[in-house]
Residue, then its C-alpha position, 0 to 999 in steps of 0.5 A: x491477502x487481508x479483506x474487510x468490508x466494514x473496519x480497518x487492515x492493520x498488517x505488518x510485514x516481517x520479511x521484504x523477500x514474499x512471492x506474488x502480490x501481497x494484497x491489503x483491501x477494504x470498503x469502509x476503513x483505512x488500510x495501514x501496512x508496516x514493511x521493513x526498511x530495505x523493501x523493495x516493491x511495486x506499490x498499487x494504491x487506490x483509495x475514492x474518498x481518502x489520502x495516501x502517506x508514504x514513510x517510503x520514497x516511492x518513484x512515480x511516472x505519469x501523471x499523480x492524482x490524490x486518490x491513486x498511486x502507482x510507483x516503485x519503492x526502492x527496486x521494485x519487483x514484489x507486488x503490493x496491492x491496496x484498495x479501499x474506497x472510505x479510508x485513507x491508505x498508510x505504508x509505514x516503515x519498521 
């Protein structure tokens, strides 16, 4: 778990194997995580005033909106929670 009010959550993910929900938030900043290539997780994505990118393909049901994104990543399982309310939202691949 990482948390900032005023600044930006840069986090790399060494393994694809964690237990629980991994959980990345700020206020004012952007939220930027690295995972590895074989990840397989459930992604929970919320940003107000920002974008979401994806390196990932990530399977979505319902309805899609901007600033919102709920969706697995390869078989999901794994929790992965991101929230920011000023910044935009990364998921990158290693």
């Amino acid at each position: 778990r990482a948390s900032t009010v005023n600044g930006s959550v840069t986090a790399t993910v060494g393994k694809s194997a964690w237990s629980g929900t991994l959980e990345f938030s700020t206020v004012n900043g952007g939220i930027e995580v690295t995972l590895p290539s074989d990840i397989d997780a459930e992604v929970d994505a919320n940003t107000v005033n920002g974008s979401i990118t994806s390196d990932f393909p990530i399977t979505m049901q319902g309805r899609m909106r901007k600033q919102q994104l709920h969706g697995t990543i390869g078989k999901g399982g794994r929790g992965l929670k991101l929230t920011t309310v000023n910044g935009g939202i990364e998921l990158r691949k290693k």
